[in-house]
C-alpha positions as CSV (number, residue, x, y, z in Angstrom):
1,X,-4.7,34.3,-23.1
2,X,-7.6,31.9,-22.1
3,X,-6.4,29.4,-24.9
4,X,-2.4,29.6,-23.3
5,X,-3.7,28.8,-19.7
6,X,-5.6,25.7,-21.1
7,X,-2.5,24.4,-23.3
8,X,-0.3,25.2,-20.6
9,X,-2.2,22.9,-18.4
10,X,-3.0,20.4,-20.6
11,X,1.0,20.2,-21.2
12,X,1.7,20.3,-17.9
13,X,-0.8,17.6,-17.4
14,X,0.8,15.2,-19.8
15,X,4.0,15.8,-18.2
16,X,3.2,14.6,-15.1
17,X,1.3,11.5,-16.7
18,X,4.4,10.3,-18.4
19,X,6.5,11.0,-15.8
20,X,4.9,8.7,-13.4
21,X,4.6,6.0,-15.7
22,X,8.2,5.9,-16.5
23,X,8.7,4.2,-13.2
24,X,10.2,0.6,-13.5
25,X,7.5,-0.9,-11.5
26,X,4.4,1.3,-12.8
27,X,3.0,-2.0,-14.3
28,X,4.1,-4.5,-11.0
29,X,1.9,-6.4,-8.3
30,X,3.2,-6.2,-5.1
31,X,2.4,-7.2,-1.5
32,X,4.4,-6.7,1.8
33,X,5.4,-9.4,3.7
34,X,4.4,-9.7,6.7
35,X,5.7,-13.1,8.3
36,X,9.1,-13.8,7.9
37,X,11.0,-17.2,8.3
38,X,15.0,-17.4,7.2
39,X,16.8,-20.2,7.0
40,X,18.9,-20.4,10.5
41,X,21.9,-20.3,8.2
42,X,20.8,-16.9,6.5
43,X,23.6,-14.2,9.0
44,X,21.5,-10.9,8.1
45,X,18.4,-10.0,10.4
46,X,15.8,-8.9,8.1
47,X,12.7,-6.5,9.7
48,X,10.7,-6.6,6.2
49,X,10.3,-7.4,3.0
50,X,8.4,-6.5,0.1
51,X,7.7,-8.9,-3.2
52,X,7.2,-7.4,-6.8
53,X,6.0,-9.2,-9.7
54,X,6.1,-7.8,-12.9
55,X,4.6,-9.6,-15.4
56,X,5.1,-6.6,-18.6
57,X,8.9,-6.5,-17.8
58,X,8.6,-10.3,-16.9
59,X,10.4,-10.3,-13.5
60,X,10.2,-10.8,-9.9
61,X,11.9,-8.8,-7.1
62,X,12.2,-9.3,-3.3
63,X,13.7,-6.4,-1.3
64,X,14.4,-7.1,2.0
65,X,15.3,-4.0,4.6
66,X,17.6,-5.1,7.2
67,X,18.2,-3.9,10.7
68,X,19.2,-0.4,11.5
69,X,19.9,-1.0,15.3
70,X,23.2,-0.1,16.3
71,X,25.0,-2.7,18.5
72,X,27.0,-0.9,21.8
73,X,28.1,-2.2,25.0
74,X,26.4,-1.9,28.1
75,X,26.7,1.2,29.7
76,X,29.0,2.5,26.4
77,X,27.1,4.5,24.2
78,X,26.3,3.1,20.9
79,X,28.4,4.2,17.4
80,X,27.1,2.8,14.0
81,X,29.2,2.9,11.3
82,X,26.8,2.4,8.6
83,X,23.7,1.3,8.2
84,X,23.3,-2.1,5.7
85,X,21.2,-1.5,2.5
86,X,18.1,-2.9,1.4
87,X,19.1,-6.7,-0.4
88,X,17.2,-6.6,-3.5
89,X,16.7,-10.0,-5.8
90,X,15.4,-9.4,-8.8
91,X,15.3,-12.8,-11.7
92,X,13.6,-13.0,-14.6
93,X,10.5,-14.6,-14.8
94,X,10.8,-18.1,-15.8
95,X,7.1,-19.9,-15.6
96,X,3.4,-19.0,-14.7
97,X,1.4,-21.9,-14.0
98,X,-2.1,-22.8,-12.2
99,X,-2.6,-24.9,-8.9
100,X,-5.8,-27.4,-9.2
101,X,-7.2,-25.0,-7.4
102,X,-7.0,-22.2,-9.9
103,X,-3.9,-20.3,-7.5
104,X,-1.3,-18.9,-9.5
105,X,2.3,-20.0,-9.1
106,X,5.0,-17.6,-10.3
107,X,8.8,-19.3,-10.8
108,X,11.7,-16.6,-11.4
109,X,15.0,-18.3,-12.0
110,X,18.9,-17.4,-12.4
111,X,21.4,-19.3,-12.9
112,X,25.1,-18.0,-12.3
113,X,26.7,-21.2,-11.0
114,X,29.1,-20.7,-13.8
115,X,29.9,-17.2,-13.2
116,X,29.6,-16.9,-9.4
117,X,28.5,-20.3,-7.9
118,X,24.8,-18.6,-6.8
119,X,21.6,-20.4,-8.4
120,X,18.7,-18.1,-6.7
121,X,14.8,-19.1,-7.6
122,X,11.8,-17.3,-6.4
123,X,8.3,-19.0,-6.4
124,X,5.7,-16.4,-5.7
125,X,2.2,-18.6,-4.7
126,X,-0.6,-15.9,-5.5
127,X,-4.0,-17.2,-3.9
128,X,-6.0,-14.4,-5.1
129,X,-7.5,-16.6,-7.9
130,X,-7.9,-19.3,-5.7
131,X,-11.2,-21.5,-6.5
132,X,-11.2,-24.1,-3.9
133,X,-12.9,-23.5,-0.3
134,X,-9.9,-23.8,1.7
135,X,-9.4,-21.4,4.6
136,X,-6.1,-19.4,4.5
137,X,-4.8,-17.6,7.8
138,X,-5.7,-13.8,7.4
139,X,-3.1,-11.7,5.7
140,X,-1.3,-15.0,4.1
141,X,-3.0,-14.8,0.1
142,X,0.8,-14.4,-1.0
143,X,3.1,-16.7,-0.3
144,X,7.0,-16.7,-1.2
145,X,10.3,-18.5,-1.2
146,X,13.9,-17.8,-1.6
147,X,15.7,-20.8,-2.3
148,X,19.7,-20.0,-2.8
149,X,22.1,-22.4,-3.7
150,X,26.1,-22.8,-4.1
151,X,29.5,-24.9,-3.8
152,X,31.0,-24.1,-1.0
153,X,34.7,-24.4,-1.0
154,X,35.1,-24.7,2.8
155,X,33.0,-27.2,3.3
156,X,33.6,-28.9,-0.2
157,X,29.9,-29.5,-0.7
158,X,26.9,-27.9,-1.9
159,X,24.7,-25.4,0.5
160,X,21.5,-24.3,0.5
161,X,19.2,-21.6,1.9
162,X,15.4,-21.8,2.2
163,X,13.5,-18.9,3.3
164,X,9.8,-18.1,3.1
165,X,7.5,-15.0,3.6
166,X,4.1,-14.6,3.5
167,X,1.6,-11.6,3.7
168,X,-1.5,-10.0,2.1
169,X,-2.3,-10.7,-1.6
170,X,-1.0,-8.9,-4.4
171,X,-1.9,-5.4,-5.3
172,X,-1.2,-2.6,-8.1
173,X,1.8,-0.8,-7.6
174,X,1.0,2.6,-6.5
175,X,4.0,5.3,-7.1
176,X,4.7,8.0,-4.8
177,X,7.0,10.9,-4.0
């Protein structure tokens, strides 16, 4: 009886090892953003964002939540709709390379002009392994930015967006229920 109490648990163990592992981002650093700057072109109003770099599944993703306020008119009350989801980037890592300074830059690239007109790159600047003596504002060791470019037919010309975020460095994911 003693034996089936042990394998039981040992089983039971296991299964919640695995299971926990099997998350897509088990392996990923991430950081959340703390200072956001869009490009005055970008229409959403974004409260946060989070970055992900995932070096075993080589990619890079940027989820960004949006507002969830509810616009009404004065002295109405207010209705919502819906609420917007998350925006989530994700693009295959492209490049790692080193700064002088020993920071590490991460470039994550796709190209669909062909397909849908979007190029979208994101360069994740990771000063963890920094080796210089330069003083960084507190809470800025990652830094990242979403450049987005297209043809656009209405204006017959070629737009881009450049936005940047920056918060605390990079960490090990950490999965939760």
């Amino acid at each position: 009886m003693k034996n089936a109490i042990v394998s039981l648990f040992m089983i039971l163990a296991g299964l919640s090892a695995n299971a926990t592992s099997l998350h897509p981002d088990t392996f990923a650093q991430v950081a959340q953003l703390t200072e956001i700057k869009l490009d005055p072109q970008y229409s959403k109003q974004i409260v946060s964002a989070q970055i992900y770099v995932n070096e075993v599944r080589k990619t890079i993703k940027l989820v960004m939540q949006h507002s969830r306020e509810c616009m009404g008119r004065p002295g109405q009350p207010s209705v919502c709709l819906g609420f917007p989801s998350d925006e989530v980037i994700e693009l295959p890592l492209v490049a790692k390379t080193k700064t002088a300074c020993g920071s590490t830059i991460y470039i994550a690239r796709e190209d669909n002009r062909r397909a849908d007109g979007l190029l979208q790159e994101l360069r994740v600047l990771d000063h963890r392994t920094m080796t210089c003596e330069i003083m960084l504002p507190r809470g800025r060791m990652t830094h990242v930015q979403l450049l987005q470019s297209w043809f656009n037919r209405m204006q017959g010309g070629v737009s881009n967006l450049k936005s940047e975020f920056s918060g605390p460095a990079l960490s090990n994911f950490r999965f939760s229920m």
